[in-house]
ROPA-540590 format. One record per residue (C-alpha): z, y, x. Coordinates in steps of 0.25 Angstrom, whole numbers, plus 5000, padded with zeros to 4 digits. Last residue first. Example, Ala and Ser with C-alpha at 12.3 -4.5 7.8 and 13.67 -1.06 7.14 Angstrom:
2
502949965055;503149825049;
//
This chain:
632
479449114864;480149154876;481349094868;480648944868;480148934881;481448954886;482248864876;481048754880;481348784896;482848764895;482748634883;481748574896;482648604906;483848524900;483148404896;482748404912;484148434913;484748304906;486348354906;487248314915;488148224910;489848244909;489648384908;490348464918;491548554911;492848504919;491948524932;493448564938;493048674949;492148784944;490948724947;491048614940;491448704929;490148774932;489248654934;489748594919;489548744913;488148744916;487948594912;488848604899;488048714895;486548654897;486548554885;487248624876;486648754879;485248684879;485548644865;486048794860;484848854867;483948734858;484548784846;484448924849;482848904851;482648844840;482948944831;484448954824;485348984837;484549124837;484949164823;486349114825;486349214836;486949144851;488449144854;489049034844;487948944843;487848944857;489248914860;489148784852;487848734859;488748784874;489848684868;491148714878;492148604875;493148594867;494348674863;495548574858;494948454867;494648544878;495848614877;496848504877;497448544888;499148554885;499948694885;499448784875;498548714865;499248574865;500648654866;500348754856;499848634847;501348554850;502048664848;501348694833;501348564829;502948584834;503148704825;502548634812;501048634806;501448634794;501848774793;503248804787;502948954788;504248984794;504048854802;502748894806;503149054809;504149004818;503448894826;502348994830;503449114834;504149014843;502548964849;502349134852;503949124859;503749014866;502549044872;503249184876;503149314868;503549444875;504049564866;503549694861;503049614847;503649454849;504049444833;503249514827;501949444835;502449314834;502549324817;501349404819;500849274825;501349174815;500849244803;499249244811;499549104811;500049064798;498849154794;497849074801;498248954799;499248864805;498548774812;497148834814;498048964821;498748864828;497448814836;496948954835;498049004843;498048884852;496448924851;496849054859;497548994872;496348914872;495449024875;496049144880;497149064887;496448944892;494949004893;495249134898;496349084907;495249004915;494249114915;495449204920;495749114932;496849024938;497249004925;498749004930;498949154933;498849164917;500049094916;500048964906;500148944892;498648904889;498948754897;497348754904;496248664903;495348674917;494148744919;492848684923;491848774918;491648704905;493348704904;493148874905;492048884896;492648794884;493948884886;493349004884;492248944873;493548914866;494149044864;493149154864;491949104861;492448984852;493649064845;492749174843;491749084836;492949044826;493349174823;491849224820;491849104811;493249134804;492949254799;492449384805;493649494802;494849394802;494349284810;493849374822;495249414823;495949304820;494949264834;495549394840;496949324838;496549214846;496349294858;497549384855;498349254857;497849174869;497949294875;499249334871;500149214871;498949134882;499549224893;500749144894;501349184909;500449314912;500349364900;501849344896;501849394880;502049514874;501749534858;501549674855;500549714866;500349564871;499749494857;499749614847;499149704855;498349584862;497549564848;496949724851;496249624864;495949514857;495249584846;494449674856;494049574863;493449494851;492849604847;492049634860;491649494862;491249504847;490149604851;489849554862;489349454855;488649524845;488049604854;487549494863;487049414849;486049324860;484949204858;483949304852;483949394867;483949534866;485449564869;485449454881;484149514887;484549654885;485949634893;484949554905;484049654906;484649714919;485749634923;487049724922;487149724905;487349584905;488049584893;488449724893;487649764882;488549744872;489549844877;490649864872;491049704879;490949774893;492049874892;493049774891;494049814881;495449864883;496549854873;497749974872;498849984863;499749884872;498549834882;497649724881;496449714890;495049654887;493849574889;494349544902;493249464912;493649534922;493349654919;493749774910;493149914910;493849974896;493550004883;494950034876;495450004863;496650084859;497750044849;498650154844;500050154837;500650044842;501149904838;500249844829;500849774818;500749634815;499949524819;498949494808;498749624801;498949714814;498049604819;497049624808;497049784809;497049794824;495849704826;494949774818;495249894822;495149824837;493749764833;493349914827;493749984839;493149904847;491549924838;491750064841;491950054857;490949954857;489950044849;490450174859;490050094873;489450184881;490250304877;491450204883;492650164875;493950184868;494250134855;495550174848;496350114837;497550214832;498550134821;498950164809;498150064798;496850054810;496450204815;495250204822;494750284835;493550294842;493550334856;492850374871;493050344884;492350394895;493250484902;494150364907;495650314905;496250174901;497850174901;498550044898;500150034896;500949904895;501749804888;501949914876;503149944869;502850104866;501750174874;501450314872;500650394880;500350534886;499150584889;498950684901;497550754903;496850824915;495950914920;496751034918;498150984909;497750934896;498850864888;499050724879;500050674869;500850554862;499550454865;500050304861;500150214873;498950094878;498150204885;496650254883;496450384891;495050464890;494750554904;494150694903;495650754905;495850674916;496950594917;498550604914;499250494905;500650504904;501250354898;502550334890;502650184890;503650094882;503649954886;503349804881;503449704891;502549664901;501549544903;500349624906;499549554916;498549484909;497449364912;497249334927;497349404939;498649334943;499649464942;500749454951;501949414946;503149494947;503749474934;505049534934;506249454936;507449414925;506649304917;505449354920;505449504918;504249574911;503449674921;503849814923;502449894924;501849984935;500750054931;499050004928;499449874919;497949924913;497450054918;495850074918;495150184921;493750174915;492550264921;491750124923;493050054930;494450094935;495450014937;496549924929;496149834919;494849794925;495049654923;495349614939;495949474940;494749444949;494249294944;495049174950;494149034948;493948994963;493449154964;492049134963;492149044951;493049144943;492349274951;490949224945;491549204931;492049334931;490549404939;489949324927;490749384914;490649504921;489149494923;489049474908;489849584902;489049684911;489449814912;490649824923;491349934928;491849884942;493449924944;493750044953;495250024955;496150114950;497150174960;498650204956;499850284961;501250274957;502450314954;503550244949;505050294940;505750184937;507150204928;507950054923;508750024912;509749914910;509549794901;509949684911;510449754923;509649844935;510249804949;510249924961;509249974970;508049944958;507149884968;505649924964;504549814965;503149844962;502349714958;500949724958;500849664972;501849724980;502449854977;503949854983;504849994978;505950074983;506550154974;506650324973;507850344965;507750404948;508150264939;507250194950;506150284958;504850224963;503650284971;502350274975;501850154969;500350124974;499450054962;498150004963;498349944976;497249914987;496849784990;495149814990;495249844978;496649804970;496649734956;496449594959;497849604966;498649674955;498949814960;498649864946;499649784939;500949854947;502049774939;503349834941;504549744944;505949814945;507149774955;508649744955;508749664943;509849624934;509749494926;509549464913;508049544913;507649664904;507949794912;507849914907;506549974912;506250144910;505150164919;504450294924;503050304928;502250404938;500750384939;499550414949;498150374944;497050324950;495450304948;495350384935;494450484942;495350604939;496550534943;497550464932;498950514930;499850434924;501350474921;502050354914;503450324907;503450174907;504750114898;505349994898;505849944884;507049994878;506450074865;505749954861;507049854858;506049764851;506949744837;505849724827;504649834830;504549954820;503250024816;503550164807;502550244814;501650164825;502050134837;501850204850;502350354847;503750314843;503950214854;503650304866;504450404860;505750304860;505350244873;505450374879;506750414874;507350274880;506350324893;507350434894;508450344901;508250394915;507250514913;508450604921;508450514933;506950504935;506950664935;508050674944;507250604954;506050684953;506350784963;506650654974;505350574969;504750714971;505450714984;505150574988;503450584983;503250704992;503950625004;503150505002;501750584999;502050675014;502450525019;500950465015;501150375003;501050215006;499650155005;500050005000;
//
């Protein structure tokens, strides 16, 4: 780490010294904090069931971003009353940004300047992304804590991509490339395309584990954000020409010269997400009482329309469904994301990969190819996209309930939320499409993830397990997004689907602003059978959470990949009606299993090489008639 030069040392001790009084006279206002924050977030008249909210930790930030969006310098203050059994002599922040897969050419993202606790300068250790300030003397069970940092961070220059297609390819290259391991990077944090990015961007307290701190370094796969709910007062200053999306609640905004500062509101929230650039423009729409924002680029206003009405739609059902949402506002936020992410959740705030508003994205980089695939009779490419982008959207406004409102341990149980919100989006489909569109959905977007990732040679996975134990993000796709999601379904087609959308908002009452374990979620299960006195019983129930969850039946539950199937699924039914669709969907029978055979083969494990090669001078001749046939 670049330490200060001695000039910046000594400047930073007296104004640390002058400022001393000041952290000592806020000790204990952030009990007054947490009571404004509260009464701007939610909505009027909304109470939550005995969640002690006006005790939480609080974050009071100041923000300032540079005038080219690629840094910002911050100060935050901390109020933390400490949860654990025993006393600890040391707090844990988690420092995100200096996650490994996140650094250019090694260097930090974030540089800690300075750290004072309860109004004295502290030492402080930043290894990792874990920053680590001793405490000087024990802090006991339930009492309360004041931190005051400074810091400094860079935003990384992220590559703004516009092809859907070759980022698809260049993921799947980096998983085979890479013995199985893709980058880690998402885009959440960084600069890309005009877009600044700040997702997990300060330092933030982790959950205890039993009575330490979570110090794990982040794996590069799946979520990071397994914190508990806070109350954030947040300063925002950029440039005046600058659009800023946060997760808070905006209580006021002032001009000063050639720059902004917008204050935020956050109440009971697991972290705080800013997005920034001059671009962005908005449509708004109130759903009942809450805010619903769309924000996107000028190039991409028909997406940035058509998201607003998915989360409207969204809102309504699962407000319906689930219970109360819990804030005021909801924005929607375009945004540069990579790495295969479709989406980030945030409290308040979802963003959407900037690649699925545009429909002509699909291989938009190789020069005609985007034209050939929008022109040709065997392709719906706006249709798809378009339900790729719905679908998204539907998952990710699911996460407010599923994360926001109901915590769970990302990174130990990833499958509560994921697994969750994903079969969630297919009640979604269900209730505004019918049970058709629902059911195709579940076979792109559930089964066909697990069906590619066995073709390839991919093992069987237990769903409950850390992320860090997929060993990649193709592989936790498959098993959390996928068959995590058809346990849901599986219990869903036991129950019913109204016994099962009770049983959920039962969960979701009880576990809003809290964390939900396996345990609890299979607890709130049982309860809500026996109360109904269900037929299928608490131990069916078990025993198909364990077969779902914990065993490999996956191939006997899910199947096998059928390309003919797949066909009739993607392609026009206009198309799939001549002869020429039926004798594509024959040669995709006959040729998929041997394209996939050699790349799971490929992959380690051949689990998905057919068992007979198939006749290829057959195999030529079908190639060559299809040929000859669409030239006509």
């Amino acid at each position: 780490m670049k330490r200060p030069q001695p000039s910046l040392r000594l400047s930073a001790f007296l104004v640390s010294f002058l400022l001393s009084g000041c952290y000592l006279t806020r000790q204990g206002s952030d009990s007054s904090l947490s009571n404004a924050v509260l009464a701007t977030t939610f909505p009027a008249g909304s109470a939550y069931h005995d969640t002690d909210l006006d005790n939480l930790t609080t974050y009071d930030i100041s923000l300032k971003i540079s005038p080219g969006l690629d840094g910002f310098t911050a100060e935050q203050r901390v109020g933390y009353t400490h949860q654990g059994k025993e006393p600890t002599d040391h707090l844990i922040f988690h420092v995100f940004p200096n996650s490994k897969f996140l650094m250019v050419g090694g260097q930090r993202n974030i540089a800690v300047t300075e750290v004072a606790i309860d109004g004295k300068r502290a030492a402080f250790d930043l290894s990792g992304t874990m920053l680590r300030v001793p405490l000087g003397e024990k802090l006991q069970p339930g009492r309360r804590v004041q931190a005051v940092l400074r810091f400094t961070g860079r935003a990384p220059q992220l590559p703004y991509s516009t092809d859907l297609l070759m980022q698809g390819l260049q993921q799947l290259f980096e998983i085979i490339g890479g013995g199985g391991k893709a980058s880690g990077n998402y885009g959440l944090y960084g600069l890309s395309g005009g877009i600044l990015s700040l997702g997990h961007w300060h330092p933030i307290i982790p959950r205890l584990r039993g009575n330490e701190f979570d110090t794990e370094e982040p794996s590069g796969i799946g979520d990071v954000a397994d914190f508990e709910v806070a109350n954030y007062q947040v300063d925002v200053t950029a440039p005046v020409s600058a659009v800023l999306v946060s997760s808070g609640e905006t209580v006021s905004e002032s001009k000063s010269g050639s720059t902004k500062t917008v204050r935020y509101h956050g109440g009971a929230m697991r972290d705080f997400a800013v997005s920034c650039s001059p671009k962005y423009q908005a449509v708004t729409q109130v759903v009942d009482d809450i805010r619903l924002n769309s924000f996107y680029l000028p190039e991409h206003k028909d997406g940035g329309v058509k998201v607003l009405d998915y989360a409207a739609k969204a809102l309504r059902f699962y407000r319906r469904a689930f219970g109360t949402y819990a804030y005021r506002e909801l924005d929607v936020v375009e945004a540069p994301l990579r790495g295969g992410a479709g989406g980030m959740e945030y409290p308040a705030m979802v963003t959407i990969a900037h690649l699925f508003y545009d429909p002509n994205s699909m291989g938009a980089s190789v020069p005609g190819l985007g034209d050939l695939l929008k022109s040709s009779p065997t392709q719906d490419m706006d249709g798809m996209m378009g339900e790729m982008l719905e679908f998204i959207v539907a998952h990710e406004v699911a996460h407010q309930w599923w994360h926001a409102m109901v915590g769970s341990d990302s990174k130990e149980h990833p499958f509560i939320d994921e697994a969750l919100a994903n079969y969630t989006s297919i009640l979604y489909f269900e209730e505004y499409y019918g049970k058709a569109a629902a059911d195709k959905q579940v076979e792109l977007q559930m089964k066909l993830n697990y069906q590619m990732h066995r073709a390839m040679g991919g093992a069987d996975h237990a769903v409950d397990q850390p992320a860090a134990s997929f060993g990649n993000n193709f592989a936790y796709a498959a098993i959390v997004y996928g068959k995590g999601a058809l346990y849901f379904k599986a219990l869903r087609d036991q129950v019913g689907k109204e016994a099962f959308i009770k049983m959920m908002r039962t969960y979701a009452d009880r576990f809003r602003f809290r964390i939900a374990q396996p345990s609890d979620l299979q607890k709130a299960i049982d309860d809500a059978l026996i109360a109904s006195r269900s037929p299928f019983t608490p131990q069916k129930s078990q025993l198909l959470a364990r077969r779902w969850l914990y065993e490999s039946h996956g191939d006997e539950d899910i199947g096998t990949l059928q390309f003919g199937k797949l066909i009739e699924m993607i392609m026009p039914p206009e198309f799939l009606s001549t002869p020429e669709g039926k004798q594509m969907k024959q040669l995709m029978d006959t040729l998929g299993p041997l394209l996939m055979g050699m790349l799971g083969g490929g992959l380690g494990g051949g689990e998905g090489a057919p068992e007979q090669m198939p006749d290829l001078e057959q195999l030529l001749k079908m190639l060559q008639g299809l040929g000859g046939q669409m030239e006509q």
